[in-house]
C-alpha positions as a Markdown table, in Angstrom:
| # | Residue | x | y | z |
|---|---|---|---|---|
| 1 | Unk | 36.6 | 43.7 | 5.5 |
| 2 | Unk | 35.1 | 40.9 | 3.9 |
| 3 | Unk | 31.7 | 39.7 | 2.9 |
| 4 | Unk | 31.0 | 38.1 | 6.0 |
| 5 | Unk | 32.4 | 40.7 | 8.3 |
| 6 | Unk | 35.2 | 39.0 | 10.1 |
| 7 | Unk | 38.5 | 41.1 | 10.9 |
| 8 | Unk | 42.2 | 39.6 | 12.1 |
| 9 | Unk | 42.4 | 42.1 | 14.4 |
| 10 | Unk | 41.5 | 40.6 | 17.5 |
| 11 | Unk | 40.6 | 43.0 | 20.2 |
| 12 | Unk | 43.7 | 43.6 | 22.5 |
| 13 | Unk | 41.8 | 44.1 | 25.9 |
| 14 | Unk | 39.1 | 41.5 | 25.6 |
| 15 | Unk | 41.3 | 38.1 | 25.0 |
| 16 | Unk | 37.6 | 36.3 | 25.4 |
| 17 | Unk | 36.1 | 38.1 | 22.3 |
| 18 | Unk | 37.4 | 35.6 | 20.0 |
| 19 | Unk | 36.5 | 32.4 | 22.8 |
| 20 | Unk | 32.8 | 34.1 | 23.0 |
| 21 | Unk | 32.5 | 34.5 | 19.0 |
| 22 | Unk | 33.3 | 30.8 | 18.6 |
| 23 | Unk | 30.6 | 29.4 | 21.3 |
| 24 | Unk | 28.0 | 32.2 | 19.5 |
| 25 | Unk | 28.7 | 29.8 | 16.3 |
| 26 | Unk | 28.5 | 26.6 | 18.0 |
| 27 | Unk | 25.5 | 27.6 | 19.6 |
| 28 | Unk | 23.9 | 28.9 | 16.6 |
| 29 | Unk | 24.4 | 25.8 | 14.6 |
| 30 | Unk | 23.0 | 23.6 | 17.3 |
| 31 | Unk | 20.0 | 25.4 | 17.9 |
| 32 | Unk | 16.7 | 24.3 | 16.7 |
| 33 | Unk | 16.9 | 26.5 | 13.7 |
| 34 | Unk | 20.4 | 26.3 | 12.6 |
| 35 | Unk | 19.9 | 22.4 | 12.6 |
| 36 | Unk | 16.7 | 23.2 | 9.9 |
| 37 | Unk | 18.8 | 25.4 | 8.0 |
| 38 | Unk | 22.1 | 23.2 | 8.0 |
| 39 | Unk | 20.0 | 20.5 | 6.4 |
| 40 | Unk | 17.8 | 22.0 | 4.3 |
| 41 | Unk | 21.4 | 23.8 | 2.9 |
| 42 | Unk | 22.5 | 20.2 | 2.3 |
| 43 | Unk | 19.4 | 19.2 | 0.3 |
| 44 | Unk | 19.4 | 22.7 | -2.0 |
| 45 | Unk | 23.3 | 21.5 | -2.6 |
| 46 | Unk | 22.6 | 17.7 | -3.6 |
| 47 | Unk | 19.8 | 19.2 | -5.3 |
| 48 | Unk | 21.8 | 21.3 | -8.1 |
| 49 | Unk | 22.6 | 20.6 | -11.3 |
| 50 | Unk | 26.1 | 21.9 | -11.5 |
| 51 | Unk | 27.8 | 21.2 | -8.1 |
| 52 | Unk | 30.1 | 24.1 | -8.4 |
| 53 | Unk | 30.3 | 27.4 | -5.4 |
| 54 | Unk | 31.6 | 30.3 | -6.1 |
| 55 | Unk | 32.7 | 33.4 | -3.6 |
| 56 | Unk | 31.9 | 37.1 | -3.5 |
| 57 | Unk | 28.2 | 37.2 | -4.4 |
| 58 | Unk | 24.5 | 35.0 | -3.7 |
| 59 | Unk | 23.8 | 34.7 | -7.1 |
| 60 | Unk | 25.0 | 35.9 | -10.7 |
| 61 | Unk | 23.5 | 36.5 | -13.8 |
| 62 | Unk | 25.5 | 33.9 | -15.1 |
| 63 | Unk | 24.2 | 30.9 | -12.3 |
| 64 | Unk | 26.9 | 30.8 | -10.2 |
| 65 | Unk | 25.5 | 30.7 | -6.4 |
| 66 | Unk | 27.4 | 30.7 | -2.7 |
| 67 | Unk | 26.0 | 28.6 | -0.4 |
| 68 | Unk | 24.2 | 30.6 | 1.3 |
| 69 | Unk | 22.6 | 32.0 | -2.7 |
| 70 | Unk | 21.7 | 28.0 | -3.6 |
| 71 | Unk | 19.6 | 28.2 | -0.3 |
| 72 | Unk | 18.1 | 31.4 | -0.9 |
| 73 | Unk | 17.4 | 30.2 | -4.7 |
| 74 | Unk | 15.4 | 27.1 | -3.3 |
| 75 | Unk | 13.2 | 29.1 | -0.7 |
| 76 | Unk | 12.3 | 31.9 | -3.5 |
| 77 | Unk | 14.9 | 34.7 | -1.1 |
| 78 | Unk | 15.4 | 37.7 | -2.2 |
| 79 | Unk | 19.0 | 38.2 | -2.1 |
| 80 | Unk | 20.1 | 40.9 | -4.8 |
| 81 | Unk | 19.8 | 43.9 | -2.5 |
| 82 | Unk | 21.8 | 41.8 | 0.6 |
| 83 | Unk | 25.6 | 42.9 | -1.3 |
| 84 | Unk | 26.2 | 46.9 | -1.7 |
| 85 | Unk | 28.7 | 48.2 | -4.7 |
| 86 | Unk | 31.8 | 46.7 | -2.6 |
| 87 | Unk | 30.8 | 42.9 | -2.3 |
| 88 | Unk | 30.3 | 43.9 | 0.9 |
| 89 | Unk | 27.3 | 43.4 | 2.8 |
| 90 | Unk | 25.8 | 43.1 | 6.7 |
| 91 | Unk | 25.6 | 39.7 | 8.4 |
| 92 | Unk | 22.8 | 40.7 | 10.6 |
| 93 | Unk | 20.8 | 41.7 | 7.3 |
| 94 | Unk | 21.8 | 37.8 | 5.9 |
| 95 | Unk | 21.0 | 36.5 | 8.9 |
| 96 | Unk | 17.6 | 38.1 | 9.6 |
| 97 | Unk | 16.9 | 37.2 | 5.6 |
| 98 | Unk | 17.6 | 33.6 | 6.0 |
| 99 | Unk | 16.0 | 33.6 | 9.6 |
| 100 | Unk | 19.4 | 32.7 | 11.6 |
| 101 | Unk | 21.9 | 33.9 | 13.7 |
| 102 | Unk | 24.2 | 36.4 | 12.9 |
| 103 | Unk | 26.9 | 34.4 | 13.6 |
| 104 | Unk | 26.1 | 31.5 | 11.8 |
| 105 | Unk | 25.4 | 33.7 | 8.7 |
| 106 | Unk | 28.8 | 35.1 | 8.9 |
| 107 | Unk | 30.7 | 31.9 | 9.3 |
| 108 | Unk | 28.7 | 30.0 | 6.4 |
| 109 | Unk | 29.9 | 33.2 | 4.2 |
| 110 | Unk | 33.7 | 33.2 | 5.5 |
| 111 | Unk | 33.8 | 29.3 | 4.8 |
| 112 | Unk | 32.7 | 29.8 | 1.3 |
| 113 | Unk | 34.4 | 32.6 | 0.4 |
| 114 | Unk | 37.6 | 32.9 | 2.2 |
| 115 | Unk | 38.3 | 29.5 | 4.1 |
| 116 | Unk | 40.1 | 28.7 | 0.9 |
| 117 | Unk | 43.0 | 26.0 | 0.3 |
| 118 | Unk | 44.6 | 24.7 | -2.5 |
| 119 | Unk | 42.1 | 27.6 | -5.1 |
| 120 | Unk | 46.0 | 28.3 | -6.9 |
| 121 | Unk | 48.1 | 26.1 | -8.6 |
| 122 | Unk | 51.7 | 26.6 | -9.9 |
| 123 | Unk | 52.5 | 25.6 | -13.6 |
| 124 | Unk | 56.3 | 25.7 | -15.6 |
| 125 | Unk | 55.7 | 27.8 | -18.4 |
| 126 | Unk | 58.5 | 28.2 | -21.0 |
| 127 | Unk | 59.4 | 31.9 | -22.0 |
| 128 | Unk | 60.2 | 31.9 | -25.7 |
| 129 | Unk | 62.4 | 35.1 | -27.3 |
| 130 | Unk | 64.6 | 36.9 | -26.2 |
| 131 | Unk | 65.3 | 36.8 | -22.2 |
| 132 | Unk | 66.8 | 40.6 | -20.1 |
| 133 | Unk | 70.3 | 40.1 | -19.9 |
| 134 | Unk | 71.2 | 40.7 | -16.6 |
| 135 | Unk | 69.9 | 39.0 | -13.2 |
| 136 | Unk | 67.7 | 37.3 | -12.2 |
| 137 | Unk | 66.0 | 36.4 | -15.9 |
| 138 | Unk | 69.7 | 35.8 | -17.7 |
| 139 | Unk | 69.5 | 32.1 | -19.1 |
| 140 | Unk | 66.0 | 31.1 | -17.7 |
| 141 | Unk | 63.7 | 30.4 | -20.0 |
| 142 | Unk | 61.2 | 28.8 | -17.6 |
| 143 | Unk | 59.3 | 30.7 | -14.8 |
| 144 | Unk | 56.2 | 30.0 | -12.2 |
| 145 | Unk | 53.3 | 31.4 | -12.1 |
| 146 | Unk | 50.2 | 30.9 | -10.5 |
| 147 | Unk | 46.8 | 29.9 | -12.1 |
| 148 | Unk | 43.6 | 29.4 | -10.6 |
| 149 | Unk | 42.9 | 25.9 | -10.2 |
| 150 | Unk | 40.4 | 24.3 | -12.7 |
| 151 | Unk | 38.3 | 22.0 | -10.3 |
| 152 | Unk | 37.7 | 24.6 | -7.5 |
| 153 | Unk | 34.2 | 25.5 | -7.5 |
| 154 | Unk | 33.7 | 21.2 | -7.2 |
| 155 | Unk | 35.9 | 21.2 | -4.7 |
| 156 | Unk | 34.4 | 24.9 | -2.7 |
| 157 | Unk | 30.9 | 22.5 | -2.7 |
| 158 | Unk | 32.0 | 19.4 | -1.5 |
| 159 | Unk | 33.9 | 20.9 | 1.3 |
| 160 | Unk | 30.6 | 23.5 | 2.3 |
| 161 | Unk | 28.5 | 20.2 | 2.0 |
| 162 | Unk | 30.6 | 18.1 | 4.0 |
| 163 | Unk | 30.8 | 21.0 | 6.7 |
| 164 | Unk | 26.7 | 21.3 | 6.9 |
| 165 | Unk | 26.8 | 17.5 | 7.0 |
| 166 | Unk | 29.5 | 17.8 | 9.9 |
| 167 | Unk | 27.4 | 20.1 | 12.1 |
| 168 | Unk | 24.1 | 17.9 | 11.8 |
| 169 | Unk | 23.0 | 16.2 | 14.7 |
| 170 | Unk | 21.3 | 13.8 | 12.7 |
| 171 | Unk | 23.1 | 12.4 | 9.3 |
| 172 | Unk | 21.4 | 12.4 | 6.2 |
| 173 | Unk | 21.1 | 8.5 | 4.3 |
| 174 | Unk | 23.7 | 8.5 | 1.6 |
| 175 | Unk | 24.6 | 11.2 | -0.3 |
């Protein structure tokens, strides 16, 4: 389970659930008050400092915000008691805090937090002293390994503001 409540397993006997789920999100972003939400969301994001998103949580102590926790910030929300001791919390309790659908609630939190590309990167590193002598390390001195990739909070916002841009009916001037 996941912060905004979507599962991959897709219901076996109902082969429309996923069909209907994605016209509940369409709908809800159209609609008069997913429009007002979509761009006041892109005017609390031009409007910060730091341009950086982060997943898991609304807000930390330390001023790192979701999307959905830069909106909340800008209206005044309370937001703290919206994630239990799991990072888990209820879409429908989002939604009726931020006064929007459940589904658009739960899809603004799975693009943020788990719509993810490129967040890893893999860098050579070179392996000094002594090596195991047998297979597979024997004579390699170099290995892979995956680190998280410096410039991914920039990148997490300009992809959620380009989405809320993308679902406006009407484009905002510039940037």
């Amino acid at each position: 389970m996941s912060r905004s409540g979507y599962v991959d397993d897709y219901d076996q006997e109902d082969a429309l659930a996923h069909g209907r789920w994605r016209g509940a999100v369409k709908s809800a972003l159209e609609g008069r008050r997913g429009q007002a939400m979509l761009k006041e969301l892109v005017e609390a994001l031009d409007a910060m400092e730091d341009k950086r998103l982060y997943p898991g949580s609304f807000a930390t102590a330390d001023g790192e915000f979701c999307a959905l926790g830069v909106l909340g910030t800008k209206r005044g929300t309370k937001m703290d008691d919206l994630l239990d001791e799991y990072k888990d919390c209820d879409p429908e309790k989002v939604a009726h805090r931020f006064g929007i659908a459940r589904a658009m609630a739960a899809e603004i939190m799975y693009l943020n937090d788990e719509h993810m590309f490129y967040c890893w990167e893999w860098v050579d590193v070179e392996i000094c002293g002594p090596m195991r002598p047998w297979h597979p390390d024997w004579g390699m001195h170099t290995r892979s390994v995956r680190v998280p990739r410096d410039n991914h909070p920039r990148e997490r916002w300009e992809r959620m503001r380009a989405w809320a841009v993308q679902n406006l009916k009407e484009q905002p001037n510039g940037r």
